[in-house]
TINUVEX-792990 format. One record per residue: x, y, z of N, C-alpha, C, O in turn. Coordinates in steps of 0.2 Angstrom, whole numbers, padded with zeros to 4 digits, always signed. Layout:
<rs>
XYZXYZXYZXYZ...
</rs>
This chain:
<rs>
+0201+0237+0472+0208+0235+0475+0207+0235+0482+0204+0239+0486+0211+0228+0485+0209+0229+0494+0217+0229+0494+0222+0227+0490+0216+0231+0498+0225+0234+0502+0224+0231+0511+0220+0234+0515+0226+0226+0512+0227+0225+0517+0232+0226+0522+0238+0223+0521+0232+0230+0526+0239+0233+0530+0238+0231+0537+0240+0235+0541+0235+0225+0539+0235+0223+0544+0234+0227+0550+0231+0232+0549+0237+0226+0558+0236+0230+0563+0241+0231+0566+0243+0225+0568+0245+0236+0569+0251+0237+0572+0250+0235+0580+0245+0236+0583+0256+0233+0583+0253+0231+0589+0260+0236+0595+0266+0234+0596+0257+0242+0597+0258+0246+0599+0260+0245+0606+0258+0249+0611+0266+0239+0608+0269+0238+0614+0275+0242+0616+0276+0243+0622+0279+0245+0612+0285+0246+0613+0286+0253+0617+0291+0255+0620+0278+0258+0618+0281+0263+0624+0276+0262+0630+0275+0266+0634+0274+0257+0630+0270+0256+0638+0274+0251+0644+0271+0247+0648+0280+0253+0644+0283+0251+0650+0285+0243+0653+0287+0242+0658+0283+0239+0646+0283+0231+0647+0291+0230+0648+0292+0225+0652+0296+0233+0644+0304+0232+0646+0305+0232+0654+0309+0228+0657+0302+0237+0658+0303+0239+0663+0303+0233+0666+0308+0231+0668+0295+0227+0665+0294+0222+0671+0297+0218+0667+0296+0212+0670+0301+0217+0661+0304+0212+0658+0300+0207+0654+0302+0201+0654+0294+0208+0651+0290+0206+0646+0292+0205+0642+0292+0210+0639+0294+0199+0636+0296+0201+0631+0294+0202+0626+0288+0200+0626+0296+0204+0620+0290+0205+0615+0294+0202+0606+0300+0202+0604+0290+0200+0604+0293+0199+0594+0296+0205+0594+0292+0210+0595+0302+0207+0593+0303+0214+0590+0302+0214+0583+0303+0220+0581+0299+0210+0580+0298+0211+0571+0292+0214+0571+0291+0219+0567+0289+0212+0574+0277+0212+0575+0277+0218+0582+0272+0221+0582+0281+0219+0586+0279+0221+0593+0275+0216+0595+0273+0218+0601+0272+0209+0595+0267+0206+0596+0271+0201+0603+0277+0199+0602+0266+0200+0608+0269+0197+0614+0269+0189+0612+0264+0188+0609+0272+0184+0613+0272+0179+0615+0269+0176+0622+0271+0177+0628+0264+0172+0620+0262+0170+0627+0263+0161+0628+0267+0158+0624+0262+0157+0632+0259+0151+0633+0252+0147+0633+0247+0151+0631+0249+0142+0633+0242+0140+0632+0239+0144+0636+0235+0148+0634+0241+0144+0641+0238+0150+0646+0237+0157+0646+0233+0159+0651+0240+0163+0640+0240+0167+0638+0244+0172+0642+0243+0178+0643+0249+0167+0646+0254+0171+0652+0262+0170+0649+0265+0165+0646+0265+0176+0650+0268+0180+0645+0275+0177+0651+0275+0173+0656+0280+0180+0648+0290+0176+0651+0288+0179+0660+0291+0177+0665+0283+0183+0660+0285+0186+0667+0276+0185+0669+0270+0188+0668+0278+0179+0673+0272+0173+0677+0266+0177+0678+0261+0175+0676+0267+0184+0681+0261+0186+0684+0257+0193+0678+0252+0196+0680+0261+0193+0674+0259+0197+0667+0254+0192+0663+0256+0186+0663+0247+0193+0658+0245+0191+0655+0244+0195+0650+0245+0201+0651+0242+0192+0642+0240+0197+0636+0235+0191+0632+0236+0185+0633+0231+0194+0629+0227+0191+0625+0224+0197+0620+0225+0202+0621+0222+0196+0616+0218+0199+0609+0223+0197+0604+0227+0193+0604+0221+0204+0600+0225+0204+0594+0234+0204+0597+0238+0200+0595+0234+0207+0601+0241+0208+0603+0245+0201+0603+0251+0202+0604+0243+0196+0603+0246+0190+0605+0250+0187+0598+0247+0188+0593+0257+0183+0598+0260+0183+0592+0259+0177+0591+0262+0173+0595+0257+0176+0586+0256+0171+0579+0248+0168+0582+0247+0162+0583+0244+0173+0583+0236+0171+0585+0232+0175+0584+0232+0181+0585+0227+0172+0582+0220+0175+0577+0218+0184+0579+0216+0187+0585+0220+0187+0572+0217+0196+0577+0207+0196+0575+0204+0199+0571+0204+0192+0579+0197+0190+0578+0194+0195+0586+0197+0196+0592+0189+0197+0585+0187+0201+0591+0183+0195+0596+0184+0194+0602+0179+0191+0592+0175+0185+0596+0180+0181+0600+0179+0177+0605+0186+0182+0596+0192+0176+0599+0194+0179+0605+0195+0175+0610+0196+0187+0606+0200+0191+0611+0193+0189+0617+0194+0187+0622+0188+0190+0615+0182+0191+0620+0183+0185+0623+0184+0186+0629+0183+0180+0621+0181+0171+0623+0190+0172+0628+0189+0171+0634+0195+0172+0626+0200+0170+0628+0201+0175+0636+0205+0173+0640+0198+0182+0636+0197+0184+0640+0192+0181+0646+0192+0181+0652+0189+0180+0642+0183+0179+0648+0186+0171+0651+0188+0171+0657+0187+0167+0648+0191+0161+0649+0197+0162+0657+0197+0158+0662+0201+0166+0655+0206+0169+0657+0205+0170+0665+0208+0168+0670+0198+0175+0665+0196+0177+0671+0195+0174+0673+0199+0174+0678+0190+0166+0672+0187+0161+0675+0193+0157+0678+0194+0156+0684+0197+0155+0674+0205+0152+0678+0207+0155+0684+0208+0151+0689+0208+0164+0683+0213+0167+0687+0208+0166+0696+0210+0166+0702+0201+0167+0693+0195+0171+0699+0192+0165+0700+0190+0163+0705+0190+0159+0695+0183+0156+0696+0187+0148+0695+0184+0145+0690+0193+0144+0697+0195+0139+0700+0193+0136+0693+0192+0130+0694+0191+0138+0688+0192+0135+0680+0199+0131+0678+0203+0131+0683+0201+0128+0674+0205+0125+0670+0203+0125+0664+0205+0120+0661+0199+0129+0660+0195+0129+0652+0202+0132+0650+0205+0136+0654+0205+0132+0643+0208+0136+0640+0207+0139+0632+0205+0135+0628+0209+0144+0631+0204+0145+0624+0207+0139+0619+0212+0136+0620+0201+0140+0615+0202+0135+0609+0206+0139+0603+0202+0142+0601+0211+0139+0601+0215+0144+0595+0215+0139+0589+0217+0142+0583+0213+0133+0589+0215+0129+0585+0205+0131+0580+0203+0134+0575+0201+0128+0585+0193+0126+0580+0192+0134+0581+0189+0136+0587+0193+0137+0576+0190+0145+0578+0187+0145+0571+0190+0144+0566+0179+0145+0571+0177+0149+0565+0177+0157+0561+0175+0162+0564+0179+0157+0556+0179+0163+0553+0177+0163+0545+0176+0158+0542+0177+0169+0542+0174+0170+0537+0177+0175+0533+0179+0180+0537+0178+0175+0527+0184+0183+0523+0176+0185+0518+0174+0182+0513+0174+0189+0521+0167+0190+0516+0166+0195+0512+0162+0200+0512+0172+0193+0506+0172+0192+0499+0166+0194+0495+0161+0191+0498+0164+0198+0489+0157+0194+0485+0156+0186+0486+0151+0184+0489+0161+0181+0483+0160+0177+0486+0166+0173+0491+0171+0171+0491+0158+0173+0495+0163+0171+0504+0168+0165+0506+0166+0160+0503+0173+0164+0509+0177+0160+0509+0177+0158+0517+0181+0161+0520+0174+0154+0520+0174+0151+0528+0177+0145+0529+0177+0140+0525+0181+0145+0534+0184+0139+0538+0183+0137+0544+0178+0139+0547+0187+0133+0548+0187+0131+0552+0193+0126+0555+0195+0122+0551+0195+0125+0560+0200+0121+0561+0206+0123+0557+0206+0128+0555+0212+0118+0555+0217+0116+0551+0217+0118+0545+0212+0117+0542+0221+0122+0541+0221+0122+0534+0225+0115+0532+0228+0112+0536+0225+0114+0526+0228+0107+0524+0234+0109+0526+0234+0107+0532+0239+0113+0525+0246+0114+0526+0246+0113+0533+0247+0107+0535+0245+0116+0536+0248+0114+0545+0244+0108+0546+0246+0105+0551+0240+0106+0544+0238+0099+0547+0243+0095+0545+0246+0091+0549+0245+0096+0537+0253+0089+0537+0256+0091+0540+0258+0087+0544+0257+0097+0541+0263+0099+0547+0264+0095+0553+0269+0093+0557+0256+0096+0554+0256+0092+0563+0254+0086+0562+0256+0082+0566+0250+0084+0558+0248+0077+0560+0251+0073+0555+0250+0067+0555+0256+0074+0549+0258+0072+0544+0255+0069+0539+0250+0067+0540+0256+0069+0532+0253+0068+0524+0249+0061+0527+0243+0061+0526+0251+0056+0528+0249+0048+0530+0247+0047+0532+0244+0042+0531+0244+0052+0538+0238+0052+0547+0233+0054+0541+0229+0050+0540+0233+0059+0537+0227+0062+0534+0223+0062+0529+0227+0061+0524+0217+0062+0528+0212+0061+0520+0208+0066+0520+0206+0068+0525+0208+0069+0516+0206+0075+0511+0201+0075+0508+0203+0076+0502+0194+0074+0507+0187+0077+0505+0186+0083+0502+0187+0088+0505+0183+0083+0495+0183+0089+0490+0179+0087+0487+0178+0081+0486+0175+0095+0485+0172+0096+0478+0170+0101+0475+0168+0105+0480+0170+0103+0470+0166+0110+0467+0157+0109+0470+0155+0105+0474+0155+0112+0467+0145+0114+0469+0144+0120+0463+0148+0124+0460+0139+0118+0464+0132+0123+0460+0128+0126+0465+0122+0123+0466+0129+0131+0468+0122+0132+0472+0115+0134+0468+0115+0138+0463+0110+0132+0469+0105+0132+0466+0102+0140+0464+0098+0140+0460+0103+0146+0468+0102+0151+0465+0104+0154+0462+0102+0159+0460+0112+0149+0458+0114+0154+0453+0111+0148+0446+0112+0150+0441+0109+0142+0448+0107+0140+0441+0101+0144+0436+0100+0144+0430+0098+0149+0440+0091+0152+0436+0096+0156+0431+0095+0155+0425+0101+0162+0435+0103+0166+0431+0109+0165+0426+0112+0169+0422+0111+0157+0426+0116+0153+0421+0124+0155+0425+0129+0154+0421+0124+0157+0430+0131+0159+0433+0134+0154+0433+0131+0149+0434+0143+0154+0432+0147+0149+0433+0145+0143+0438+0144+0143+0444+0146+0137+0433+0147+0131+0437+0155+0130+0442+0160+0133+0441+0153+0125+0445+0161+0124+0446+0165+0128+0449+0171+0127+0448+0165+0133+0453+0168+0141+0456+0167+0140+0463+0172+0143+0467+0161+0136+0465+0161+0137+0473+0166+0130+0476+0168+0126+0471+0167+0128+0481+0174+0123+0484+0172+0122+0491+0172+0126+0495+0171+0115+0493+0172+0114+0498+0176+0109+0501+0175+0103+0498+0180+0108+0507+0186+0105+0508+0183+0102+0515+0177+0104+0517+0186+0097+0518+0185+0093+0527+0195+0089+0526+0198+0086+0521+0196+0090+0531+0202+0087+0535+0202+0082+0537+0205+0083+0543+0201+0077+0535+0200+0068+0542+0206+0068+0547+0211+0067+0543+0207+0068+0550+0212+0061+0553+0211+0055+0553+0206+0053+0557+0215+0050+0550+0214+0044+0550+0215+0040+0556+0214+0035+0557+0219+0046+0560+0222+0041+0567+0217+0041+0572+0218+0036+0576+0210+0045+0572+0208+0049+0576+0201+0046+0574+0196+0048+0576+0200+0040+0569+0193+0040+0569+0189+0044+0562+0183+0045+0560+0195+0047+0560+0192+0051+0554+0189+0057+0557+0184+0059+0555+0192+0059+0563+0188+0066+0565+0190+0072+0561+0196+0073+0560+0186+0076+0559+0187+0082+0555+0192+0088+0557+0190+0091+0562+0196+0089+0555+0200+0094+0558+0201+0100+0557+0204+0104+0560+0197+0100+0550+0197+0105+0546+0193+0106+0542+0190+0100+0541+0191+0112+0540+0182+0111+0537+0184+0118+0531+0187+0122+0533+0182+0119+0526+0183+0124+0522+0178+0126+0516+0176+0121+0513+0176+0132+0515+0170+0131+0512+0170+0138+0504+0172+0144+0506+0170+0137+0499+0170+0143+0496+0163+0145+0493+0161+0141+0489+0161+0149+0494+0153+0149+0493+0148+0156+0494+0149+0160+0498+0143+0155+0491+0137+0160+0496+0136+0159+0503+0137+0153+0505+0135+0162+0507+0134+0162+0513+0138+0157+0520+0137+0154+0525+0142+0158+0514+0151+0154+0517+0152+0154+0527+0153+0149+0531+0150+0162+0530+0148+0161+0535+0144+0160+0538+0145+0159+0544+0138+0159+0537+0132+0155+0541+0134+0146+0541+0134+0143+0546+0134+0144+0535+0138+0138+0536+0143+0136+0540+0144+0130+0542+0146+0140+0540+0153+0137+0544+0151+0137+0552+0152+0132+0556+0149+0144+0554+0147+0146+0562+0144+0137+0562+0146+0134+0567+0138+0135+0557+0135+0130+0562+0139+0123+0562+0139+0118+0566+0143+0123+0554+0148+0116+0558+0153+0114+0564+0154+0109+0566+0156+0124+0564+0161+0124+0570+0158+0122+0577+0162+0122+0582+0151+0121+0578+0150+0116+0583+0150+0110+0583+0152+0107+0588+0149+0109+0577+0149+0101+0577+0159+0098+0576+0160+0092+0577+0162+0102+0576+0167+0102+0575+0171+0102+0583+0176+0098+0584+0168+0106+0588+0170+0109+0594+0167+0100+0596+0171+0097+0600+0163+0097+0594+0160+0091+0600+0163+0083+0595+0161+0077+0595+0167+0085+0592+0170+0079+0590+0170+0075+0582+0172+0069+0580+0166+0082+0579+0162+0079+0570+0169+0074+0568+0174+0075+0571+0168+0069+0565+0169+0064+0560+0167+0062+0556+0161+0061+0556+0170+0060+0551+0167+0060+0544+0161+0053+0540+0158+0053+0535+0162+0050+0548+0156+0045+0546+0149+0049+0551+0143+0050+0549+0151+0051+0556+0143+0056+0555+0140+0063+0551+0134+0064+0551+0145+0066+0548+0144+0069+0542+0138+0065+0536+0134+0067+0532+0143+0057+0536+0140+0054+0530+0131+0053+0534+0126+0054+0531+0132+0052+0538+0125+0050+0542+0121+0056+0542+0115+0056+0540+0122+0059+0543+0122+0067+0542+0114+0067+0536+0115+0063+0531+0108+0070+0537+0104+0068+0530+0104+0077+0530+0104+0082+0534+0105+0078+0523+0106+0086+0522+0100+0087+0520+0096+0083+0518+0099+0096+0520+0093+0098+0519+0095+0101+0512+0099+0105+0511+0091+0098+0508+0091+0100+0500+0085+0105+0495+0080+0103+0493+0088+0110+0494+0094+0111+0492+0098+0118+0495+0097+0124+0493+0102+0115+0500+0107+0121+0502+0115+0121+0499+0116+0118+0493+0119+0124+0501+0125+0124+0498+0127+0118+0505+0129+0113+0503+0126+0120+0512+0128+0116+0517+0129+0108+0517+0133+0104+0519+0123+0106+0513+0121+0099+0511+0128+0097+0509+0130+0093+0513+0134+0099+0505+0138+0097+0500+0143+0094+0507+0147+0090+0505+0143+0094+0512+0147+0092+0518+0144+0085+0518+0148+0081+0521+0140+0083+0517+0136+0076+0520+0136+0072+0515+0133+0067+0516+0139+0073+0507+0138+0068+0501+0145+0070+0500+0146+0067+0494+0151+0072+0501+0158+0071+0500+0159+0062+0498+0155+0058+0500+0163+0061+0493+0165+0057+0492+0171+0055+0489+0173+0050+0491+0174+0057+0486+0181+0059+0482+0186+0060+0486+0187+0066+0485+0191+0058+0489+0195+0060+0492+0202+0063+0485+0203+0062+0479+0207+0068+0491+0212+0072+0487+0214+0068+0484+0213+0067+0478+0219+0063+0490+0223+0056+0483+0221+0054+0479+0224+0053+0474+0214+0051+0479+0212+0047+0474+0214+0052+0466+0215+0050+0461+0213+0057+0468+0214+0061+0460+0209+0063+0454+0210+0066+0449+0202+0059+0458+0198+0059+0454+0196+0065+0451+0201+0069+0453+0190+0068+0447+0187+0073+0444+0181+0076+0449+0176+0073+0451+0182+0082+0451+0176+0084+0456+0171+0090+0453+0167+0094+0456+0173+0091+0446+0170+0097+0443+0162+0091+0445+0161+0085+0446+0157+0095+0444+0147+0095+0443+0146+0097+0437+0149+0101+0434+0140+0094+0437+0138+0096+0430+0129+0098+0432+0124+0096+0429+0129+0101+0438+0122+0102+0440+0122+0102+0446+0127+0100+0449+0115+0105+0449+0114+0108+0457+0115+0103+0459+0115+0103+0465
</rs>
């Protein structure tokens, strides 16, 4: 049984009313800007505490360190909240990157976008006869964009190792015709990113019938 109860975000007796900061009273969680700078200019917040943004520790690390370089080091870099690699590490792991389908129509709309799908076989579970068809891997194109991938989704063995290495190719501009150029190393679970062929609409069938 997992009981997730999330993380409370513990603003309401540290004096932010005082400088007029204001906060979600639902979440206690702060509202920021791209900038991570809160309704009062010279206030900033970042980590878990920020509202409607990832409670990831690499993310709070990156957006801080980013932060400083702006405020001290004459930067303009700003964290990336959109291409953030993660992993829910399940028996079996679930990894993404970028957009889930949902907020991609949201933002870029059902017509800008093409959807790439299929089940897999990883090859170490054919010895011991384990379910086919169970692992899932997804990619987001945009059509407007070149077919640049916007979203990348994986369900599988080693769900995070996989992902950590596409979300740089993701950060420097992945699309789905260098994906196909892409020659895979066989036989990994990874490979299945670089033989996509099936798109959502089409409707077609993506069950395998082998590694």
């Amino acid at each position: 049984v997992l009981i997730a109860i999330g993380r409370d975000a513990c603003t309401r007796n540290i004096g932010l009313q005082t400088i007029g900061v204001k906060i979600n009273e639902k979440n206690g969680k702060v509202p920021v800007n791209d900038e991570e700078q809160t309704n009062v200019p010279y206030v900033y917040a970042i980590g878990d505490i920020l509202d409607g943004k990832l409670e990831l520790t690499p993310v709070a690390i990156q957006a801080g360190r980013l932060l400083a370089q702006r405020l001290y080091g004459g930067s303009s870099r700003k964290c990336d909240y959109i291409n953030v690699p993660t992993t829910v590490f399940t028996p079996l792991e679930y990894g993404s990157c970028g957009y889930p389908e949902e907020k991609a129509i949201e933002e870029y709309g059902q017509q800008n976008l093409e959807v790439y799908h299929t089940l897999f076989w990883p090859l170490e579970w054919t010895v011991p006869g384990r379910d086919n068809n169970t692992c899932y891997a997804k990619i987001i194109c945009n059509k407007q964009d070149n077919n640049r991938v916007i979203g990348l989704h994986i369900l599988g063995p080693n769900a995070g190792e996989v992902t950590q290495g596409f979300a740089a190719a993701i950060k420097c501009g992945l699309t789905k015709e260098l994906l196909d150029e892409t020659i895979g190393i066989h036989p990994t679970c990874a490979e299945v990113f670089t033989t996509m062929d099936i798109t959502k609409s089409s409707g077609q069938d993506i069950t395998q019938k082998g590694c």
